[in-house]
C-alpha positions, 0 to 999 in steps of 0.5 A, spaced: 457 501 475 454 504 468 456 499 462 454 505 458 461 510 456 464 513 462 463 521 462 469 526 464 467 526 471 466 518 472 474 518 469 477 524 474 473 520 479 477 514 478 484 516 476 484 520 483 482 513 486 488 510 483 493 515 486 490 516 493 489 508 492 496 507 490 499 513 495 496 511 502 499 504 500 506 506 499 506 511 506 502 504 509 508 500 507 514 504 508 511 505 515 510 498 516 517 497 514 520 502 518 518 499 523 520 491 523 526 494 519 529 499 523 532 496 530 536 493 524 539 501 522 538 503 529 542 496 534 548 493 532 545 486 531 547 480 527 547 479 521 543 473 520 537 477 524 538 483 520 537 480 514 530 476 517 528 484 519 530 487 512 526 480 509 520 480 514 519 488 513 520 488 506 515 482 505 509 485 510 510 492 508 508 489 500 503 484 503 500 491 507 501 496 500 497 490 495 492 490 500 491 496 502 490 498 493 484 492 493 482 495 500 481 502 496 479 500 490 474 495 492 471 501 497 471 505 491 467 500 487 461 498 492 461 506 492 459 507 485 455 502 484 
């Protein structure tokens, strides 16, 4: 990337970045979510492993989300450059 001063187009490009960046990774976590958590909504089960697959949805659909923003932006960088 330039050190000089960043035009117009450069800062559109990386806002629109950061938004799809951000997007994708809040659907790709609620998916993910959905899927470990939801025989918890769906069956009646007990109570400790509804709470183990509310926990676990909740921690691998942030781990995903977080990794899927640096997997885009980190994509988008080797881009640019």
């Amino acid at each position: 990337m330039a050190t000089g001063r960043r035009t117009q187009q450069d800062r559109d490009d990386i806002t629109v970045e950061i938004g799809y960046a951000l997007l994708s990774a809040c659907f790709a976590g609620g998916v993910v979510f959905a899927a470990i958590a939801g025989p918890a909504a769906v069956w009646d089960l007990s109570p400790a492993v509804d709470k183990a697959l509310l926990i676990a949805g909740v921690s691998v659909g942030g781990v995903l989300a977080v990794l899927r923003v640096i997997h885009v932006l980190w994509r988008f960088g080797e881009r640019r450059s």
